[in-house]
C-alpha positions as CSV (number, residue, x, y, z in Angstrom):
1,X,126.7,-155.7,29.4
2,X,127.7,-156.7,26.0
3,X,131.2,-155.0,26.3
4,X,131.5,-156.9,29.3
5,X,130.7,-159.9,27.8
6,X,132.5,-159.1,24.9
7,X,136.1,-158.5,27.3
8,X,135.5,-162.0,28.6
9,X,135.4,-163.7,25.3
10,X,138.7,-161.7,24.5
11,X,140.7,-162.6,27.6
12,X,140.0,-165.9,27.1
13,X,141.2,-166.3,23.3
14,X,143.8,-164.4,24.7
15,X,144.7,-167.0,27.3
16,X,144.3,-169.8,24.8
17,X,146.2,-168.2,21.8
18,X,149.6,-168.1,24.5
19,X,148.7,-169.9,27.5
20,X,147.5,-173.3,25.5
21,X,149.9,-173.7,22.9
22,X,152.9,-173.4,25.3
23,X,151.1,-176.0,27.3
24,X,150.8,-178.4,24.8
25,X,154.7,-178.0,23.9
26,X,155.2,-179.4,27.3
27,X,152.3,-181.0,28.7
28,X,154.4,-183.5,30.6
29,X,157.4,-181.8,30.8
30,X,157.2,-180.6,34.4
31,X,157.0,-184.1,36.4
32,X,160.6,-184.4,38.5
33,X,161.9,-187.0,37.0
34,X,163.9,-188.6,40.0
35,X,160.4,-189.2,41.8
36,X,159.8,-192.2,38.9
37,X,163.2,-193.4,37.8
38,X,166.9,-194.4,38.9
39,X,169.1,-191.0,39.4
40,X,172.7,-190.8,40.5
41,X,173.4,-186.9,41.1
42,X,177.4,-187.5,41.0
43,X,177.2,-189.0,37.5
44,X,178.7,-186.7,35.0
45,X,176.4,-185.3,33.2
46,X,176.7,-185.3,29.4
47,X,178.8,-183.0,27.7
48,X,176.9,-178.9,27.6
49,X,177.8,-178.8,23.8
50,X,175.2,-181.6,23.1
51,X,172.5,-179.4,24.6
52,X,173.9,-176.1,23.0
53,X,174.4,-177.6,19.2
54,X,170.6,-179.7,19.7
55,X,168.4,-178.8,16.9
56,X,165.3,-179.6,19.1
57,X,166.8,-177.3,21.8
58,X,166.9,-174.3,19.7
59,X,163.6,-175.4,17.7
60,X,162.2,-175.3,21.1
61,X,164.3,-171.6,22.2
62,X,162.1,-170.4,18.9
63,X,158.7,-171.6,19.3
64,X,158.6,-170.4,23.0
65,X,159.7,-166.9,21.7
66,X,157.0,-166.8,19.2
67,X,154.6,-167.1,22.0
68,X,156.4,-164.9,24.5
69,X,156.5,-162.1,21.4
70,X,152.8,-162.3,20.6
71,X,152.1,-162.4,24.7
72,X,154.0,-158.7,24.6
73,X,152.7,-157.5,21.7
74,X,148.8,-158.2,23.4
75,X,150.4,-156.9,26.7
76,X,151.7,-153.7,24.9
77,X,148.2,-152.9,23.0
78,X,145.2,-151.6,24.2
79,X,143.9,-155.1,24.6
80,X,146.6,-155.7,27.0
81,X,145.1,-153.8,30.2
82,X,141.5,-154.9,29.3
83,X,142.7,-158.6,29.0
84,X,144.5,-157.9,32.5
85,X,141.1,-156.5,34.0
86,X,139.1,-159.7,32.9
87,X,141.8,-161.8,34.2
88,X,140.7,-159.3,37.7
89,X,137.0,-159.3,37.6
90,X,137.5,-163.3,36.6
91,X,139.8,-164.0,40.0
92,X,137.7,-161.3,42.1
93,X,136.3,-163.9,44.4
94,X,139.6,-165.3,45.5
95,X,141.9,-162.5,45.6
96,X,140.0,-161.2,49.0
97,X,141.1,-164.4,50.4
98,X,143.9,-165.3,48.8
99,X,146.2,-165.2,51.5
100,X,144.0,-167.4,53.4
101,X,143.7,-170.1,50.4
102,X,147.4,-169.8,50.0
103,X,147.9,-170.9,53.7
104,X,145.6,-173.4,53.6
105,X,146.9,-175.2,51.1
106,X,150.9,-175.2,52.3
107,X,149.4,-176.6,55.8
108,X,147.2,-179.2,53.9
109,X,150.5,-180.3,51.8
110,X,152.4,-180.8,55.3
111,X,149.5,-182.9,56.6
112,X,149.5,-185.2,53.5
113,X,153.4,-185.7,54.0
114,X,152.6,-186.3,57.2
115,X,149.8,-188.9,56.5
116,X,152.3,-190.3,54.0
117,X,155.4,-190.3,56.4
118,X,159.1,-191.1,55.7
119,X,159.8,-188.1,53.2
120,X,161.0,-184.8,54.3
121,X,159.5,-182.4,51.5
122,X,159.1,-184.5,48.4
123,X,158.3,-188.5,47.5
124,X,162.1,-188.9,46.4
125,X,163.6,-187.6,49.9
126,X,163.0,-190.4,52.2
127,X,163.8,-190.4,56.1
128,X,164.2,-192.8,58.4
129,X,163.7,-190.3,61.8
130,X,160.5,-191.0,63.1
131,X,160.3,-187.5,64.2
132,X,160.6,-185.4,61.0
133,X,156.7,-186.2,60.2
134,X,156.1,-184.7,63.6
135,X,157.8,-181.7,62.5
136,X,155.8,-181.2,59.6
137,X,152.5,-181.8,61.2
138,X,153.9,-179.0,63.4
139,X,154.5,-177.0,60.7
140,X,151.1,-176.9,59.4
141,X,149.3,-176.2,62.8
142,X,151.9,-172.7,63.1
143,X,150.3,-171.8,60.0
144,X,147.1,-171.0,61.0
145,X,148.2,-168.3,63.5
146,X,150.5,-165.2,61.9
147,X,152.2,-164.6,65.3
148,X,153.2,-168.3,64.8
149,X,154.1,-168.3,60.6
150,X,157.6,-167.4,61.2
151,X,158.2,-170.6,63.3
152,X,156.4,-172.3,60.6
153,X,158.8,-171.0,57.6
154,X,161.5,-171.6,59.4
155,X,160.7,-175.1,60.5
156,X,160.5,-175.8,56.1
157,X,164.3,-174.5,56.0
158,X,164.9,-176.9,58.9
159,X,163.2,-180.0,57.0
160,X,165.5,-178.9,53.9
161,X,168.9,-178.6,56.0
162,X,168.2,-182.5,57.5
163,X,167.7,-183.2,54.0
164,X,170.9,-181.7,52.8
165,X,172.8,-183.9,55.3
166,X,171.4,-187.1,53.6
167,X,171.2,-186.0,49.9
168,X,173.7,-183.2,49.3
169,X,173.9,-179.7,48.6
170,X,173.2,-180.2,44.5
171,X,170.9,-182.7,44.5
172,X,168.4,-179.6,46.6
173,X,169.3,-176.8,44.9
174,X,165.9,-176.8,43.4
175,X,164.1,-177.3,46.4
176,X,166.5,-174.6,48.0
177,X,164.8,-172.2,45.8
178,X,161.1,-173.4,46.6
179,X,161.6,-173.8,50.0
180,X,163.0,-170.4,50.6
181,X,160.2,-168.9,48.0
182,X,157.4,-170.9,50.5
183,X,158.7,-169.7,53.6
184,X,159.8,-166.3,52.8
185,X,155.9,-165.5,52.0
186,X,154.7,-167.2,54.6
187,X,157.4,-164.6,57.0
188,X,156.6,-161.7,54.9
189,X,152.4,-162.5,55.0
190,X,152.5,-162.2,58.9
191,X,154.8,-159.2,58.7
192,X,153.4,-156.0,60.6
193,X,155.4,-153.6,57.8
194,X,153.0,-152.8,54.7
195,X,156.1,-152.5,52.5
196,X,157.3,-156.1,53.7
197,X,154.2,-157.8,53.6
198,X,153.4,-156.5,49.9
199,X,156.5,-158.2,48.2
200,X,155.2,-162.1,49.7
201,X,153.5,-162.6,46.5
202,X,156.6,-161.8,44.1
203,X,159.1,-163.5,46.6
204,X,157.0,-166.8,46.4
205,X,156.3,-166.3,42.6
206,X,160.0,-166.2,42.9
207,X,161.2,-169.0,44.5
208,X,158.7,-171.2,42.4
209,X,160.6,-169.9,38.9
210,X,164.0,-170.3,40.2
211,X,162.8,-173.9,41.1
212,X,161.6,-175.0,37.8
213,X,164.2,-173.5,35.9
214,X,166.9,-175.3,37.8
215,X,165.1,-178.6,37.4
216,X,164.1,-178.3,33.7
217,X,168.0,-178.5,33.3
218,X,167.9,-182.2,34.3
219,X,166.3,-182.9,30.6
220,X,169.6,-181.2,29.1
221,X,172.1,-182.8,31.3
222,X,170.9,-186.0,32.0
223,X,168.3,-187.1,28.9
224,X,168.5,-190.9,30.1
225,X,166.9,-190.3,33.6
226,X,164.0,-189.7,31.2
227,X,164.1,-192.6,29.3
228,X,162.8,-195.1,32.0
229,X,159.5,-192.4,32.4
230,X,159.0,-192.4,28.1
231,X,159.4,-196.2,27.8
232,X,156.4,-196.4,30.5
233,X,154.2,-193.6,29.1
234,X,154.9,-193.0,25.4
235,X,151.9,-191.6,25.0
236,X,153.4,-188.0,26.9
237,X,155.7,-187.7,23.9
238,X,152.9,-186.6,21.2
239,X,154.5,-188.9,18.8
240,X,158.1,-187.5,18.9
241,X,160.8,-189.4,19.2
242,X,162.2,-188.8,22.8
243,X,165.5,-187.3,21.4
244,X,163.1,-184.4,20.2
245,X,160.6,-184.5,22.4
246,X,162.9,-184.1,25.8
247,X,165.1,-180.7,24.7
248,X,161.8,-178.9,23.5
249,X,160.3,-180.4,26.8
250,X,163.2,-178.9,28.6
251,X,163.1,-175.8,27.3
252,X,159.7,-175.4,27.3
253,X,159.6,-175.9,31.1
254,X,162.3,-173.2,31.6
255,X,160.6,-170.6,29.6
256,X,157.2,-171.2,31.7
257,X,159.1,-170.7,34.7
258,X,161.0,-167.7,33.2
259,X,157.7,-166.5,31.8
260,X,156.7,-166.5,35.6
261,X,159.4,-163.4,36.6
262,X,158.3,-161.3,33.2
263,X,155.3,-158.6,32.9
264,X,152.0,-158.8,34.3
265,X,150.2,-160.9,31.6
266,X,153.3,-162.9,30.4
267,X,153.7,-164.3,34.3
268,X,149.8,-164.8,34.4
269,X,149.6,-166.6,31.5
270,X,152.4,-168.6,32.3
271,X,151.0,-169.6,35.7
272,X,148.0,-171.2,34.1
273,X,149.4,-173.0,31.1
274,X,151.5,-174.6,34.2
275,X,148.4,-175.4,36.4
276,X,147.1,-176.8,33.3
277,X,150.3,-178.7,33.4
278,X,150.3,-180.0,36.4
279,X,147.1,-180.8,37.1
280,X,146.7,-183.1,33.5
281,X,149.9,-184.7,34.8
282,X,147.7,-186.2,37.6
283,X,145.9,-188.8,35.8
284,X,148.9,-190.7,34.6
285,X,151.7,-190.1,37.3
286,X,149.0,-190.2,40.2
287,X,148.2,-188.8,43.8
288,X,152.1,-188.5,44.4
289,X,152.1,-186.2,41.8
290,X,149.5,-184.0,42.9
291,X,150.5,-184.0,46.7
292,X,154.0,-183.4,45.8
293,X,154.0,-180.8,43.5
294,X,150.8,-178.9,45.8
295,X,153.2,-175.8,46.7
296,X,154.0,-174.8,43.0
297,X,150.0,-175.3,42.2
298,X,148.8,-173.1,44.7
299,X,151.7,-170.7,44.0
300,X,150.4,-171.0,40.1
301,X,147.0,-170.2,41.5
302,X,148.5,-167.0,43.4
303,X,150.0,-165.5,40.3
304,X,147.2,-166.0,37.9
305,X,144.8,-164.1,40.5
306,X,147.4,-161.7,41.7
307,X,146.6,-158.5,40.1
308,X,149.5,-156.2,40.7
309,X,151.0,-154.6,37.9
310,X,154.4,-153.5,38.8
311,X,158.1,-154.9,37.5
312,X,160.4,-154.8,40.4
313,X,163.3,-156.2,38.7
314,X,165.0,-154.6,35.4
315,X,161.4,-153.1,34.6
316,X,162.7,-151.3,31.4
317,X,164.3,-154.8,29.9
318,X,161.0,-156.4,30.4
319,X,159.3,-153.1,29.0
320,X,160.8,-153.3,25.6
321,X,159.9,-156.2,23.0
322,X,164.2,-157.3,22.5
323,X,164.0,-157.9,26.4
324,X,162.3,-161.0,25.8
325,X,164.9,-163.2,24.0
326,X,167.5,-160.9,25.3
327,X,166.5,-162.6,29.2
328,X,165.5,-165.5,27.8
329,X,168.5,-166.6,26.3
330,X,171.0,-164.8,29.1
331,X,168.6,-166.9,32.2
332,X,169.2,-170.3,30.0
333,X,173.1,-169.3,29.5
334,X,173.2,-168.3,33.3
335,X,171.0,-172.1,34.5
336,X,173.2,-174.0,31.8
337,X,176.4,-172.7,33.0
338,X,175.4,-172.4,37.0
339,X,174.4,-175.9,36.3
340,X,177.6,-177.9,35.2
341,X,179.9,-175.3,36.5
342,X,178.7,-176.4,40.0
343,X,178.5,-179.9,39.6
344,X,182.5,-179.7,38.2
345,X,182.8,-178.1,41.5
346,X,181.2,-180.4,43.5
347,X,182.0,-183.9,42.3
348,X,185.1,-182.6,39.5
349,X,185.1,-183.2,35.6
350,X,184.8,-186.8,35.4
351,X,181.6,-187.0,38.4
352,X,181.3,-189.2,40.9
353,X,178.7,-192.0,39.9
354,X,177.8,-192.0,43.9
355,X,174.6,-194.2,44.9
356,X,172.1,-194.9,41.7
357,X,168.7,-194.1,43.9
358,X,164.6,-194.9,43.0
359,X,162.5,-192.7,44.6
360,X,159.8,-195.7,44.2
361,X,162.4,-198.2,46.2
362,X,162.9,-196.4,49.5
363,X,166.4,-196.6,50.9
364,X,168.0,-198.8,48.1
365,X,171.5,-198.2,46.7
366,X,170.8,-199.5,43.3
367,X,174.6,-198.9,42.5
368,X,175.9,-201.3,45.7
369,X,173.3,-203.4,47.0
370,X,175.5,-206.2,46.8
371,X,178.0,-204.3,49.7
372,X,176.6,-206.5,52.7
373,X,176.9,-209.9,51.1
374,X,180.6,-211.0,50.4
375,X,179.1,-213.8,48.0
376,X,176.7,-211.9,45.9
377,X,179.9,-209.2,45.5
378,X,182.3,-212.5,44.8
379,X,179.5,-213.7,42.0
380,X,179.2,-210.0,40.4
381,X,182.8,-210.1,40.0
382,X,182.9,-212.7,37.4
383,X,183.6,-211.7,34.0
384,X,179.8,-213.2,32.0
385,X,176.1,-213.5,32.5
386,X,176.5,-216.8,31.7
387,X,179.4,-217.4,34.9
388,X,177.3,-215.1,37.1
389,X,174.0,-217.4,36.5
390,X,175.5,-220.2,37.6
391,X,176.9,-219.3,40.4
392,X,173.5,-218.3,41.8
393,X,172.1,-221.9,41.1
394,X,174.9,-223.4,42.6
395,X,174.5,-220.9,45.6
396,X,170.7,-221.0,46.0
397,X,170.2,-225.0,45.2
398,X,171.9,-226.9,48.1
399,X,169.7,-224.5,50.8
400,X,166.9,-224.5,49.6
401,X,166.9,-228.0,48.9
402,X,167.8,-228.6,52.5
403,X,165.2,-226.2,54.1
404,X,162.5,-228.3,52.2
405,X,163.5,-231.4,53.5
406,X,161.9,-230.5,57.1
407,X,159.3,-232.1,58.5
408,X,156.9,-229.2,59.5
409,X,155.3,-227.6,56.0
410,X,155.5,-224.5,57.2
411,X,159.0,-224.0,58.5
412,X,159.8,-225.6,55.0
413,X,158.0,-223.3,53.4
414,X,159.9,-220.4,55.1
415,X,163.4,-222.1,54.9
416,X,163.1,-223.2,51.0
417,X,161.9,-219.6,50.2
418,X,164.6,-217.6,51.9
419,X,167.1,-218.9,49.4
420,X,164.4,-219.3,46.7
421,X,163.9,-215.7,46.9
422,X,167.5,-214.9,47.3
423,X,168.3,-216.2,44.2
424,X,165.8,-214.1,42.5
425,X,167.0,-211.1,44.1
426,X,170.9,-212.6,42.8
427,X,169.4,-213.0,39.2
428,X,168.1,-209.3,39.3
429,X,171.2,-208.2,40.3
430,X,173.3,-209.8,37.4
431,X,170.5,-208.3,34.7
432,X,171.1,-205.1,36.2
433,X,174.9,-205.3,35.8
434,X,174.9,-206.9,32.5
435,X,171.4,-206.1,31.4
436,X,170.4,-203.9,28.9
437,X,166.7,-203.9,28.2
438,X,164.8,-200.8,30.1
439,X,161.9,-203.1,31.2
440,X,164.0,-205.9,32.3
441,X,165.6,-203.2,34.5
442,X,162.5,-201.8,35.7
443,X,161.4,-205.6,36.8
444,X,164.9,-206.2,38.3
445,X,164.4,-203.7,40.6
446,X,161.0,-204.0,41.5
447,X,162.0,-207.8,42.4
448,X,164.6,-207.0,44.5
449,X,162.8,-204.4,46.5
450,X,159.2,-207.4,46.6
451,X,161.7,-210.2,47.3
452,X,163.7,-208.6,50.0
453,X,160.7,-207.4,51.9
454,X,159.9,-211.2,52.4
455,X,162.4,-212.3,53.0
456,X,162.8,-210.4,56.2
457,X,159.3,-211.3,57.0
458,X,160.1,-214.8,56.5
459,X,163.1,-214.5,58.9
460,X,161.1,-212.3,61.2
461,X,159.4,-215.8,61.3
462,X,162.0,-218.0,61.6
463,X,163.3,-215.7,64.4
464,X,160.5,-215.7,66.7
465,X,160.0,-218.9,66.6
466,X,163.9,-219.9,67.4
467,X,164.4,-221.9,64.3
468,X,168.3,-221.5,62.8
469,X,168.1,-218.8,60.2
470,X,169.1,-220.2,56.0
471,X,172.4,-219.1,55.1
């Protein structure tokens, strides 16, 4: 009894002496960044020699190898297998049922995204097809049956093909991976062949690190998209300046995922300090966070219970203690370089700015909103602010004094504040060209998106009530 108790209270210093201080080097490092600010894939992204001669980046490269190093050295003593029990004895109630928790929880993700509608796998991918949240509710009911999984994994490959159509081939490169790791466990679970069925676990675990190692590139090649996120919550930085905090954020999240295709304990402590992650991450960034990011929790949840012990892939590198920066440092080189080598390949040296999205603004081009209106373009074009500005007064005044002017209140009401609103949406526009304040931005945007959405409802209005539409 003591011994036992005495096992438990060394598995868990264990866990905390590697599993807590990697989390705290990246507590919010994981959230995608495109789900909360404006992206443009195409853009170029900043030159690789920034990332490779960064301080911070290689501050960050050494602190994570400290912790890897002393996670080996436990793994390697005789504390390391009694550690790896307690982890057992500790996950013993779920691993009988682990399969069935795992299920669950993929079915109960395609439900909310269901409930949610107009997304294909994530907040940032929207979808106009009224059908695709069908698909997904369909999804989750072939889940429950094993003669019916198959359908159900490949209807999530399905989901991610209509979303390459709209979104590109680099843009889901990182969903590629998950997508493939969720629905190649749920194909291998319902296989009838034991040596099939046995590798679901490390095909999922997979996926999951191929996934957030391609994304934790994003804070190397394009630092900016993380500004917008910092200037909101600069309370996730620790008091760093976000020029530190971002590469050791970065890297942080990379090595986590890495951590997650390593030995036994290294991927098992790595899988919690990430639940950890993620589920902090909920209170500031919200329910879209946790529903969203549901498939690498529960497949966080899998590894730390999953008490296999075998190394499939180079077994003796991982065995031996120079493995650990020797594949931690060739995996960042082989992300870095798969990572601007393909975009050169895709969109060329110089990029190809493309449409400037917000996953919070469904369906806006915040790079060519202006495309449909000949006189908001025209009033863009001018060389100043100051020019811009007063061509929206001069535009906006003469209409909406006119619509005022009539008789019934509430037809004035809807005719003065089509052009009223207009010329909000036409001052936002001008602040995001020649703006440069990150709030201001922010509100531009969030004005345009609020001020067109009544506006239609005023001409919905207007319209069913035959009244000649403002200009």
């Amino acid at each position: 009894m003591v011994v036992s108790a005495f096992f438990r209270r060394l598995t868990r210093f264990a866990v905390a002496a590697t599993a807590l201080p990697l989390a705290l080097v990246c507590l919010p490092a994981h959230a995608h960044v495109k789900w909360f600010a404006p992206y443009a894939v195409g853009a170029s992204p900043q030159p690789v020699g920034l990332t490779l001669t960064n301080t911070w980046f290689w501050t960050g490269v050494a602190l994570v190898l400290f912790f890897f190093l002393l996670a080996r050295l436990i793994e390697r003593s005789d504390a390391g297998e009694k550690i790896l029990r307690g982890l057992d004895r500790a996950s013993n109630p779920l691993w009988g049922r682990l399969d069935d928790f795992v299920r669950l929880v993929i079915a109960a993700f395609f439900v909310a995204i269901f409930t949610v509608g107009g997304t294909y796998l994530t907040p940032e991918m929207h979808t106009r097809h009224e059908w695709v949240p069908w698909l997904q509710l369909l999804i989750a009911a072939l889940i429950f049956s094993r003669r019916t999984q198959p359908l159900a994994a490949a209807g999530i490959i399905v989901l991610w093909l209509l979303a390459l159509r709209d979104y590109g081939l680099f843009h889901l490169l990182d969903y590629l991976a998950l997508c493939v790791g969720v629905a190649g466990y749920l194909a291998l679970e319902a296989s009838a062949r034991p040596q099939w069925r046995e590798r679901r676990f490390e095909v999922l675990r997979w996926g999951i690190a191929i996934a957030l190692m391609w994304s934790s590139v994003e804070k190397f090649a394009y630092p900016d998209w993380f500004y917008p996120v910092i200037e909101e919550r600069p309370y996730l930085t620790f008091v760093m300046s976000r020029d530190t905090f971002i590469p050791m954020a970065g890297v942080a999240e990379f090595t986590l995922g890495f951590g997650l295709i390593w030995t036994p304990l290294v991927r098992r402590f790595s899988a919690i300090a990430l639940f950890v992650i993620f589920m902090v991450a909920v209170y500031p960034f919200g329910r879209i966070d946790l529903i969203g990011h549901a498939l690498i929790l529960v497949t966080m949840v899998a590894v730390a219970a999953d008490r296999t012990r075998e190394n499939h892939f180079l077994p003796k590198l991982k065995q031996a203690l120079t493995g650990v920066p020797a594949g931690l440092v060739t995996a960042l080189l082989i992300f870095i370089a798969g990572y601007w080598g393909l975009h050169t390949m895709i969109y060329g040296v110089e990029g190809r700015a493309g449409p400037v999205r917000d996953a919070r603004f469904p369906g806006m081009d915040l790079n060519d909103i202006t495309s449909a209106d000949p006189s908001a373009t025209a009033m863009l074009a001018l060389p100043t602010a100051q020019e811009a500005n007063h061509a929206v007064m001069e535009r906006m005044d003469g209409p909406m004094m006119e619509g005022m002017m009539h008789p019934d209140p509430d037809v004035a009401f809807a005719l003065g504040m089509v052009p009223h609103h207009q010329g909000a949406i036409d001052m936002s526009m001008i602040v995001l060209k020649f703006g440069k304040d990150p709030q201001n931005q922010r509100l531009a945007r969030e004005i345009i998106q609020e001020q067109q959405h009544q506006i239609d409802q005023m001409r919905e209005w207007l319209r069913q009530r035959n009244i000649p539409q403002p200009p």
